[in-house]
C-alpha positions as CSV (number, residue, x, y, z in Angstrom):
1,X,37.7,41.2,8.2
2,X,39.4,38.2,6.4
3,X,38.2,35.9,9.5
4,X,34.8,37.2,8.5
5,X,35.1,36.8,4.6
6,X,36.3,33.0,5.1
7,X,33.0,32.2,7.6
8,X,30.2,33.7,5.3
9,X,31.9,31.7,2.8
10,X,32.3,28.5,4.2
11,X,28.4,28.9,4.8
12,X,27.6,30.3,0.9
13,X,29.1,26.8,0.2
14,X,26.8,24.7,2.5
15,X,23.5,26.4,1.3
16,X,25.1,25.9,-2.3
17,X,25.7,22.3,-1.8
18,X,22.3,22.1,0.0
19,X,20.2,23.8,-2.9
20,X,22.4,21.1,-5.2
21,X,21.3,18.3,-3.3
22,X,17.5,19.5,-3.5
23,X,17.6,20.3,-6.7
24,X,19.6,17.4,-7.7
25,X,17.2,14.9,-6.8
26,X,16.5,12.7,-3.6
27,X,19.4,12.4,-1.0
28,X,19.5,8.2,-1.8
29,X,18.3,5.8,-4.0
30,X,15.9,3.6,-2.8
31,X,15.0,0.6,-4.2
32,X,11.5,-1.2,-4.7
33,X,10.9,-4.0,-2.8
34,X,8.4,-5.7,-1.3
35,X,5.9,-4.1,1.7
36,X,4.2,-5.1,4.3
37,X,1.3,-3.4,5.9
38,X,0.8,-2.5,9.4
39,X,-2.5,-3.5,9.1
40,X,-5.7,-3.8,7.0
41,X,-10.1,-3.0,7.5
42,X,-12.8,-4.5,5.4
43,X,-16.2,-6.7,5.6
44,X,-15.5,-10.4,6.7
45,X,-16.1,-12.7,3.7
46,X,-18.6,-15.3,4.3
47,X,-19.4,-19.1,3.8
48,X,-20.5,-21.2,0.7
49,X,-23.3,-22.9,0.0
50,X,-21.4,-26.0,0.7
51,X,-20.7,-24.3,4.1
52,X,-16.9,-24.6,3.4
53,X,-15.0,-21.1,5.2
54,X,-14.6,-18.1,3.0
55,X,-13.9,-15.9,6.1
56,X,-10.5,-14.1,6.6
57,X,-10.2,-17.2,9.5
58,X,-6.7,-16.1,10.6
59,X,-7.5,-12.1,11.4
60,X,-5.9,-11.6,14.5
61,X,-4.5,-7.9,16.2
62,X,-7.7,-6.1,15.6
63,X,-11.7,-5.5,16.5
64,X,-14.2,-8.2,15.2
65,X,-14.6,-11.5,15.1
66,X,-13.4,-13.8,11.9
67,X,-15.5,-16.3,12.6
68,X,-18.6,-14.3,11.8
69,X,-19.9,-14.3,8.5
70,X,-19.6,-10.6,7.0
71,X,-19.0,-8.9,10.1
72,X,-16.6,-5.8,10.2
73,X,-12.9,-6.6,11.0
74,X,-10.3,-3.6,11.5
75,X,-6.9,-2.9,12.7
76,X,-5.7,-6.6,12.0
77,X,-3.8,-8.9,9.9
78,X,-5.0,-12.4,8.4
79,X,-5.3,-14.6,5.3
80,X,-4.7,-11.5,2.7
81,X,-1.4,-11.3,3.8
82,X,0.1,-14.3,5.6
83,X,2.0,-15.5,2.0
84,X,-0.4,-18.3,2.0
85,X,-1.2,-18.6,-1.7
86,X,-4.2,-21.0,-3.0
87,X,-3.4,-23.7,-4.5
88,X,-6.9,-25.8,-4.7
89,X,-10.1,-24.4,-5.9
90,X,-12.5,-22.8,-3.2
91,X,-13.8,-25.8,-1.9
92,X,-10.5,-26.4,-0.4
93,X,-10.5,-27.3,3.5
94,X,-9.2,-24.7,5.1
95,X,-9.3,-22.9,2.6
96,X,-7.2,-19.8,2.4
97,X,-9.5,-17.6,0.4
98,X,-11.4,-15.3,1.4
99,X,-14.7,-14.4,-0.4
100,X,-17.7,-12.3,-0.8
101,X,-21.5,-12.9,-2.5
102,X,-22.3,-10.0,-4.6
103,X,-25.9,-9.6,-3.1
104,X,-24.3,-9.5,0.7
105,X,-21.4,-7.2,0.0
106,X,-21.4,-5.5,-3.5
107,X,-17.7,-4.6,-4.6
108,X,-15.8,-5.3,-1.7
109,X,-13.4,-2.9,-0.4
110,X,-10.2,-3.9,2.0
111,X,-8.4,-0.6,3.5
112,X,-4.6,-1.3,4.0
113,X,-2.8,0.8,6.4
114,X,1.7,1.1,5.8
115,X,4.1,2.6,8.7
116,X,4.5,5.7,7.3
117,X,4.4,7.4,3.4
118,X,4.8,4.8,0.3
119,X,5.4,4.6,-2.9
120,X,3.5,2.2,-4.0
121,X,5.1,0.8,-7.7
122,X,3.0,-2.6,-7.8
123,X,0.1,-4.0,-6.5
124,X,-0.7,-8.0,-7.0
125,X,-3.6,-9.7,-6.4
126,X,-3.7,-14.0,-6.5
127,X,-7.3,-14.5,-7.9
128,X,-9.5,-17.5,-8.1
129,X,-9.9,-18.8,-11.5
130,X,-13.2,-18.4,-11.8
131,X,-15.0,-16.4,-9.2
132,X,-12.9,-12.8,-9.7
133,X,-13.9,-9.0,-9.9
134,X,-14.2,-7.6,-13.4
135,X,-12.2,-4.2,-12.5
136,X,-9.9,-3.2,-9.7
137,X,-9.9,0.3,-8.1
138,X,-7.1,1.5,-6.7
139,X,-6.6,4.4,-4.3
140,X,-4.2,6.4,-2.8
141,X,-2.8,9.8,-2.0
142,X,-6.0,11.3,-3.8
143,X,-5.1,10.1,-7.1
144,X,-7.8,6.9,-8.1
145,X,-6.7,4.1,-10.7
146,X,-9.1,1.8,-12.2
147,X,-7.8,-1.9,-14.1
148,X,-8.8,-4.4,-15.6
149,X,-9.1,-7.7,-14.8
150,X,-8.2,-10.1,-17.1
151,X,-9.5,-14.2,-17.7
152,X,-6.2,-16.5,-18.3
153,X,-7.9,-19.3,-17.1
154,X,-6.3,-20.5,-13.8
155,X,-5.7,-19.5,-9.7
156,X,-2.9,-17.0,-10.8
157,X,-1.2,-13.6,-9.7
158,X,-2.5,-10.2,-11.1
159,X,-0.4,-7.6,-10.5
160,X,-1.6,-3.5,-11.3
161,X,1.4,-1.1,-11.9
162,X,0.6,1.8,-9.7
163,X,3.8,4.2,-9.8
164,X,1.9,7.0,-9.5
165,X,0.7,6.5,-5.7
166,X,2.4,7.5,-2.5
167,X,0.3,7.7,0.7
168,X,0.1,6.0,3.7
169,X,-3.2,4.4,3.4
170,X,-4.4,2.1,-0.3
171,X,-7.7,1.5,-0.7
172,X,-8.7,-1.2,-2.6
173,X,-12.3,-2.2,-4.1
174,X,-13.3,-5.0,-6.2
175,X,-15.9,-4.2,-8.6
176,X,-18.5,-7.0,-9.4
177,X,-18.9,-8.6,-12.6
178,X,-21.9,-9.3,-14.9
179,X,-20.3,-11.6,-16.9
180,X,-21.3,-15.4,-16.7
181,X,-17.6,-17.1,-16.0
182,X,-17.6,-14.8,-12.9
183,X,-21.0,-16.4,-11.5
184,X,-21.8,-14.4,-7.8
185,X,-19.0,-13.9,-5.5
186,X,-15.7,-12.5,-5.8
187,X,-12.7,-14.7,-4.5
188,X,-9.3,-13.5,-3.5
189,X,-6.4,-15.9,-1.5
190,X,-3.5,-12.7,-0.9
191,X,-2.8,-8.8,-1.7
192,X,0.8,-8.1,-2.2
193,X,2.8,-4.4,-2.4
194,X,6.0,-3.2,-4.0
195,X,7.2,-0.1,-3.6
196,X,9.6,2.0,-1.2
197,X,9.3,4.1,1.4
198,X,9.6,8.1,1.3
199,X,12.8,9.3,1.9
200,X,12.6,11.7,4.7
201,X,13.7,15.5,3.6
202,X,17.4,15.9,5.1
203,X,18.3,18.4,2.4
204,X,15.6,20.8,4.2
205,X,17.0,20.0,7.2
206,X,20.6,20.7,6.5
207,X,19.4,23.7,4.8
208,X,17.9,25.0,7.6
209,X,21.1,24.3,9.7
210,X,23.0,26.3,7.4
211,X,20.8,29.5,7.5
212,X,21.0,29.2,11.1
213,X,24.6,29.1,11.1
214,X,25.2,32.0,8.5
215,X,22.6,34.2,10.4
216,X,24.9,33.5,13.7
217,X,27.7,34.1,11.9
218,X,26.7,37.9,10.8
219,X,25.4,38.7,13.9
220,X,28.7,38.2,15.2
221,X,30.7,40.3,13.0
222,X,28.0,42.9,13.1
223,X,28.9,43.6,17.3
């Protein structure tokens, strides 16, 4: 009987630790950093008026050709986020931005896919100075966040705090502007992420183990 008292015990103690640890918070602390995603889908940007590039020339891993104007480009990687930041103005041969004229392809919108669930803390965009969308959506998980997009006057970094999304896919659309400084296309050179991935749910697990065990336990002090 005291064998018995001193197994259902042990077990009481693992699902008590268990509930602790769920209830507690998550089993480790992890840290925002930078992410890369697996891969990203959107309309092709297209070419100037000068005929310099504004395709996403270095797209590679996916469906669709980069080096047609506008044409649909999917399950690949390329100049949105190869850390190739511009630099130069637009004009710049090769240039690494990629861009899109308002009456070809009204508010752009780029689909990123991640290896598995984020959470997204941070989103940056590195913008042209002049040619830049007036607000950014953001969306994830079924939640939708709209910014902002301020004029400081130079090819910069904006970045969009987002700690409210976890998902495994972000959409992101740029909404045109009417304003005169922004003119008729929108111009981006990179997309960045920070954020962390989603810890996987070992409390459940180790609570199931211990049911398991405490249910094997009584039914062998019940023969």
């Amino acid at each position: 009987m005291k064998s018995a008292i001193k197994y259902r015990v042990s077990y009481v103690y693992v699902l008590i630790m268990t509930l602790a640890l769920l209830l507690g918070g998550p089993l480790e602390n992890v840290q925002a950093a930078p992410i890369s995603p697996l891969s990203y889908d959107m309309i092709n940007g297209g070419n100037s008026s000068l005929s310099s590039s504004l395709r996403d020339d270095s797209y590679t891993g996916g469906t669709g050709n980069p080096a047609v104007p506008y044409s649909s480009l999917s399950g690949g990687l390329g100049d949105l986020t190869n850390g190739i930041v511009a630099t130069g103005n637009w004009d710049t041969q090769p240039g690494p931005y990629v861009g899109w004229k308002d009456n070809v392809v009204p508010s752009p919108t780029i689909t990123f896919h991640f290896d598995g669930l984020m959470d997204i803390g941070q989103v940056g965009i590195h913008m042209n100075s002049w040619y830049r969308p007036s607000t950014v959506d953001i969306i994830m998980g079924g939640t939708s966040l709209n910014f902002p997009v301020p004029y400081q006057g130079g090819h910069e970094w904006i970045y969009f705090s987002t700690s409210d999304l976890t998902g495994d896919t972000l959409l992101l659309r740029l909404n045109d502007d009417t304003t005169a400084w922004n003119k008729d296309w929108i111009l981006i050179s990179e997309v960045s992420f920070d954020g962390s991935p989603v810890p996987a749910p070992a409390a459940i697990l180790l609570l199931g183990s211990g049911l398991a065990g405490l249910a094997g336990v009584r039914r062998k002090f019940r023969k």
